[in-house]
C-alpha positions as CSV (number, residue, x, y, z in Angstrom):
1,X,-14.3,16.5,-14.9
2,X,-11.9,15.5,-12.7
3,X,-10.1,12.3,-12.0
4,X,-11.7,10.1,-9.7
5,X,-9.8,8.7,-6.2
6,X,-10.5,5.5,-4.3
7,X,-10.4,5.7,-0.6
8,X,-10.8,3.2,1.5
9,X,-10.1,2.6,5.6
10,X,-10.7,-0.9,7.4
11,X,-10.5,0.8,10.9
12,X,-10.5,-3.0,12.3
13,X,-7.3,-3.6,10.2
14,X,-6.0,0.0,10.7
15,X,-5.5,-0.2,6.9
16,X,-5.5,2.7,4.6
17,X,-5.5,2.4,0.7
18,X,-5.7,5.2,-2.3
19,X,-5.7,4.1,-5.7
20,X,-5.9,6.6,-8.2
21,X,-6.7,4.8,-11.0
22,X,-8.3,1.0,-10.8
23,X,-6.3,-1.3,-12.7
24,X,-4.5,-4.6,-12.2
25,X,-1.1,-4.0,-10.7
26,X,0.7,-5.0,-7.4
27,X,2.3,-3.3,-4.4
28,X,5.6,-2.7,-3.3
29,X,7.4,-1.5,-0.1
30,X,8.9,2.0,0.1
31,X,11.2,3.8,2.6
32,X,8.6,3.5,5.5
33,X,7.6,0.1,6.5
34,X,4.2,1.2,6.8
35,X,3.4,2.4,3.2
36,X,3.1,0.2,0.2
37,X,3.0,2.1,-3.5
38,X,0.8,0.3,-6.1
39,X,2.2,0.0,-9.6
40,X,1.1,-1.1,-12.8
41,X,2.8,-3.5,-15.3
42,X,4.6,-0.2,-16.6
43,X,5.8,0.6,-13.6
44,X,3.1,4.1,-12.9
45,X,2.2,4.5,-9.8
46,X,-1.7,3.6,-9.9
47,X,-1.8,4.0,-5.3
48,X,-0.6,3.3,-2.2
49,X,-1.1,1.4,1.0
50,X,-0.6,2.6,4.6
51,X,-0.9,0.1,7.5
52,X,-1.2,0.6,11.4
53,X,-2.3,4.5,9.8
54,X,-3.8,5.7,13.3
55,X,-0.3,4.2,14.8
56,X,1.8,6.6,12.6
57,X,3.3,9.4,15.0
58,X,5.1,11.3,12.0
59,X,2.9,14.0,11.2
60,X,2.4,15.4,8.5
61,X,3.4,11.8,6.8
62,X,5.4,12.4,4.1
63,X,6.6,10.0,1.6
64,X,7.9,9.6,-2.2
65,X,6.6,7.6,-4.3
66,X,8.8,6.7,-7.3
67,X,7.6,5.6,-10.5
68,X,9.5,3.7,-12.8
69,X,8.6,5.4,-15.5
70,X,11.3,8.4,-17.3
């Protein structure tokens, strides 16, 4: 069985968020002011955070998301 992804849109908020694996953690900015990667205490990327998501012209969006972990 696969690993199971949380989606979530609030289309009122324009506010997209995938976390791949539900644990405590926090967010942090990236490149692009509109996405946020989530990251455990460890530093492994456990999601991400996109805001103003129907506003985003770039498509496809593509972003790295850098773990701190070797």
């Amino acid at each position: 069985m696969g690993k199971e992804i949380t989606i979530w849109y609030d289309s009122e908020g324009d506010y997209l968020e995938v976390i791949f694996e539900r644990k405590e953690g926090y967010f942090r900015e990236t490149e692009n002011d509109a996405v946020m990667e989530k990251i455990d205490k460890d530093g492994n990327i456990i999601g991400f955070s996109i805001m103003k998501f129907s506003a985003i012209k770039e498509k496809p969006l593509s972003i790295s998301l850098h773990s701190n972990v070797a």
